[in-house]
N, C-alpha and C positions, 0 to 999 in steps of 0.2 A: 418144255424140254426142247432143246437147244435140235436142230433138221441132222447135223453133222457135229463131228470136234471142227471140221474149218469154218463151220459160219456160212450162212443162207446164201452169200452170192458169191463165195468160191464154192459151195456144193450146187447149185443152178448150173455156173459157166462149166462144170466138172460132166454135168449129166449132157446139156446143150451140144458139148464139145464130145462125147459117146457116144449121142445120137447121131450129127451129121458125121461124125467116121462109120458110123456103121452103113450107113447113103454112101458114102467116099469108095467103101470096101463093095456095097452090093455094084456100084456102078464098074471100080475096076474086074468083077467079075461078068460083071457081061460085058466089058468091052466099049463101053460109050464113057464120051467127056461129059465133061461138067461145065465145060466153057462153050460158047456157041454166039456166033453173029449172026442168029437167024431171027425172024421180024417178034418173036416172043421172046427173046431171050433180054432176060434184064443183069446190067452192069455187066454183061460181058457172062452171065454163067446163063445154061442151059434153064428152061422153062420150069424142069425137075430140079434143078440143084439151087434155083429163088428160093422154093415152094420147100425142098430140104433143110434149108438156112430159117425160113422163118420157122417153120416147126419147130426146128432147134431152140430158137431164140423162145419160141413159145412158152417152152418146157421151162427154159432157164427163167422167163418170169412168172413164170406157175409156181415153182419151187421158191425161189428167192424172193420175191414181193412177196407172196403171200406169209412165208415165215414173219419176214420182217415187219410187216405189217400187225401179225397175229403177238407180236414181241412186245412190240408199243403198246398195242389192245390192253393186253395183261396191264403190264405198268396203271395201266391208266385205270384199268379195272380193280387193282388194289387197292389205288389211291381213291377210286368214288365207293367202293363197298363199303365201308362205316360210316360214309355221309349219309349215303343215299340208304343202305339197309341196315346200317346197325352192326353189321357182322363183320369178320373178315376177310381179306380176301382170299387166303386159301378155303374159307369155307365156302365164298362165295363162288371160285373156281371148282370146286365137287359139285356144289351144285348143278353149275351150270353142264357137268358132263355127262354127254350123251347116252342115255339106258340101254341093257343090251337090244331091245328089239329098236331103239333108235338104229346102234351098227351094224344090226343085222339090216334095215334098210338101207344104211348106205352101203353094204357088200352087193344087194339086189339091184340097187343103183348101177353097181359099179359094171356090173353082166349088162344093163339095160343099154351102159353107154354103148359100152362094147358093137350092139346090135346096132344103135343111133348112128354111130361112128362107121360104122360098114354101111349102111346106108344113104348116108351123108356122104363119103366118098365115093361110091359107085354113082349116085345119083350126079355129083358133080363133074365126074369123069365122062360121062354118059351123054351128061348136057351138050346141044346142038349135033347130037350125032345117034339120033334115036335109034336108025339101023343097023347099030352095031349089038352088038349082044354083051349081057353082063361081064363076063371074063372073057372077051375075045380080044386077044391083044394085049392080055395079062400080060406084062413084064415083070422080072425081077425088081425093078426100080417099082413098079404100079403095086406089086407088092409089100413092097417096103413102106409104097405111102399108105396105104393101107394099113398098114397094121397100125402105123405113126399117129394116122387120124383116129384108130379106134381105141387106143390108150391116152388121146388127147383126152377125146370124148367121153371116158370112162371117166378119167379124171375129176372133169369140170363139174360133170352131172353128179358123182361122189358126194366131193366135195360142197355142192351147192345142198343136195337131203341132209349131210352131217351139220353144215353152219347151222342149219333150219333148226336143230339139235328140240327140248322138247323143253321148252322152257316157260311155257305158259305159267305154271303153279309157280316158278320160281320169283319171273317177273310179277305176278298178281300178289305174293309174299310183300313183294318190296314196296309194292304201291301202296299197301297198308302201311307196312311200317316207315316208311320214307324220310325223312331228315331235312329236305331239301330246302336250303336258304333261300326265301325268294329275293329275296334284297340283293344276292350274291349269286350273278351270274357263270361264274368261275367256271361251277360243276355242270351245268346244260352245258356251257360250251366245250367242255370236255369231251363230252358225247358226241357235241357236231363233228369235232376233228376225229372222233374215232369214227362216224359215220362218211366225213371226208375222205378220209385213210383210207376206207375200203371200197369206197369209188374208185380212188384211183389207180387201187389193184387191178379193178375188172378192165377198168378205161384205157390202161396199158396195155391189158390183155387184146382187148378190141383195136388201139391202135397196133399191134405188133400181129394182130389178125387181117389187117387191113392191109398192111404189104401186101399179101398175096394178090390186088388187085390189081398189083404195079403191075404193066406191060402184061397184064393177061385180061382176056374177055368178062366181063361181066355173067353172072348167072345167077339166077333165083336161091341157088342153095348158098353159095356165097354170104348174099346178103344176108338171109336168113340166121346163118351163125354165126354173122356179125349183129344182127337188130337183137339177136338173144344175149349176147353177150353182154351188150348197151342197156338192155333191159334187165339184167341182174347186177349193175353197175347201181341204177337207178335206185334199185330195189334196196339193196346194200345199202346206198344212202339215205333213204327215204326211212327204213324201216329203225333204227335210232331215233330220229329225232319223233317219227311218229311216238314212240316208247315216251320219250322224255314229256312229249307234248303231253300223253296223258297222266303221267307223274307232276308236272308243274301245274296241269287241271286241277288234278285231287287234291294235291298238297293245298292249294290256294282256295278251293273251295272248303278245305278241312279249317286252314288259318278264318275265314273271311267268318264262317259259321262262330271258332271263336269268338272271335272279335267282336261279331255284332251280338254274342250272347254278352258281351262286357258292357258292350254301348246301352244295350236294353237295362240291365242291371244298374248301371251309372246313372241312366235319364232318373228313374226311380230314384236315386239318392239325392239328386237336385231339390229335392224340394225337403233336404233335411235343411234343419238352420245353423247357424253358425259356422266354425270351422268345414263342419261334414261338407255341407253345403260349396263350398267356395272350394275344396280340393275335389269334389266332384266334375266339378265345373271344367276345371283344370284339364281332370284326366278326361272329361269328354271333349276336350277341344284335341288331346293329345291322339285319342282313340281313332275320332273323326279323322280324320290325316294319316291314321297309319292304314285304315280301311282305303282309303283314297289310295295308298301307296301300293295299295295290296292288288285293288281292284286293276291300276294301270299296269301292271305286270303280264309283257305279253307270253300268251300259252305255245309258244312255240321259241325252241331254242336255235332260231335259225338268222343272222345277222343278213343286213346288207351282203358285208365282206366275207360270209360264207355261201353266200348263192353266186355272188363274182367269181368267188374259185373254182365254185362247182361248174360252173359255165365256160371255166378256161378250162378245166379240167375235161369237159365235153369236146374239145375241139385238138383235144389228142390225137383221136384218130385222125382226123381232118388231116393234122401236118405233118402225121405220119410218113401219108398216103402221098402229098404232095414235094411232105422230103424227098420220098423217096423215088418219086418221077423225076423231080430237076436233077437227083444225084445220079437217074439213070443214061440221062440226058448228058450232063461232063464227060461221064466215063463212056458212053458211045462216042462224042467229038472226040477225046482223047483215043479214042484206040482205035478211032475212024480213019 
């Protein structure tokens, strides 16, 4: 089901573009700009109004990636459900959805972030200025980022217990019944790019989290919701192809069991005479060879050229964070 009637990244820039006015509106009610040449102020806006912009921006790739992302998913999960199990893919989509005490976990989630997120911005507010007290210097704007980070957090952490969703029975279903062409790489690769895909949701997320580093100090919590981010990126990728790994295992160890039950049966006809003899022959030179073909089949659906990407795809954040220094760097000469 479709996020909006306009579509995942006009409903993102819609929400994005709600939040920093509602930062635009708390600021012109206490009375401070948004713009500032002061030694933290990046492109020209205030320390707060960077830190409001990437939020924004945050939202708008939480919403819009992930929809889109989750759109492709489907597609691609329609088209592997009667290879891979037989079924189809609206069946295999019920299945895969999450039981009520699955959402009841991700509603507890969602209060958990809430607490994560409150804690996570006090602590990072706090950092380097240990004698100040928790709410002392509260601002309308410290509020605002407050609640921003605690609906981030709510989100992510949601989000992350519902993907997890409860799929063991479903997946151990399929690996019994499985389909999978070993000869035909088509469908693992399918999975890689859907396990791609959702790296590079996270990894967008992690780079458009990494802004916030521009033109401001370093701190432990920082990093921290950045290495976690990086690390359900990893996860996200990883946890596919593990899947498929042990689907391409089974199925090959189910084919290879055939097969040498054939070869076994074949050697024994070798020693019939005449005809029998001589198309035995045959079919064990054919048998031999496809075991061979079977056996080289490697257990992992993961190419060169899909660990290259996933390695470009690592260094997201990287040129985020670099963009976004040298752009802060023009626009200080420029209005310097």
């Amino acid at each position: 089901m479709a996020v909006s009637p306009v579509g995942p990244v006009a409903t993102g820039f819609g929400l994005a573009a709600l939040v920093f006015a509602s930062f635009y509106l708390v600021t012109v009610i206490e009375d401070v700009s948004i713009f500032s040449t002061a030694d933290r102020s990046v492109v020209g806006l205030s320390a707060d109004a960077w830190a409001a912009l990437v939020i924004s921006t945050f939202f708008w790739a939480f919403i819009s990636a992930n929809e889109i992302a989750g759109q492709r998913n489907i597609k691609d999960i329609y088209t592997l459900a009667p290879k891979l199990a037989g079924i189809t893919g609206d069946d295999l989509m019920r299945a895969l959805e999450p039981s009520p005490e699955r959402r009841r976990a991700g509603w507890i989630a969602a209060v958990l972030g809430l607490v994560i997120g409150a804690a996570l911005f006090i602590a990072q507010r706090d950092a380097g200025t240990p004698e100040r007290g928790y709410f002392e210097e509260f601002t309308l704007v410290a509020w605002w980022a407050l609640i921003a980070t605690m609906l981030l957090s709510s989100l992510v952490i949601r989000w992350v217990v519902m993907a997890r969703g409860e799929t063991t029975e479903v997946t151990d279903n399929v690996l019994e019944s499985a389909q999978l062409d070993l000869l035909s790489r088509a469908d693992a690769h399918m999975v890689g790019g859907i396990a791609l895909r959702g790296a590079l949701v996270w990894l967008l997320h992690a780079a458009i989290l990494f802004l916030l580093f521009v033109g401001q100090p370093l701190n432990a919590v920082l990093i921290v919701a950045f290495l976690f981010i990086v690390t359900i990126a990893l996860m996200v990728f990883f946890m596919p192809l593990r899947w498929v790994h042990r689907l391409i295992t089974q199925t090959k160890e189910r084919e290879l069991t055939k097969v040498r039950d054939d070869i076994r049966r074949t050697r024994v006809q070798l020693s019939d005479t005449g005809n029998a003899g001589a198309q035995a022959g045959s079919r064990l030179t054919g048998l031999l060879a496809y075991e061979a073909r079977i056996e080289s089949v490697s257990e992992w659906a993961i190419d060169v050229g899909t660990m290259f990407r996933f390695v470009g795809l690592l260094s997201l954040p990287v040129i985020s964070w670099t963009g976004g220094a040298f752009a802060e760097r023009i626009i200080d000469w420029m209005i310097g």
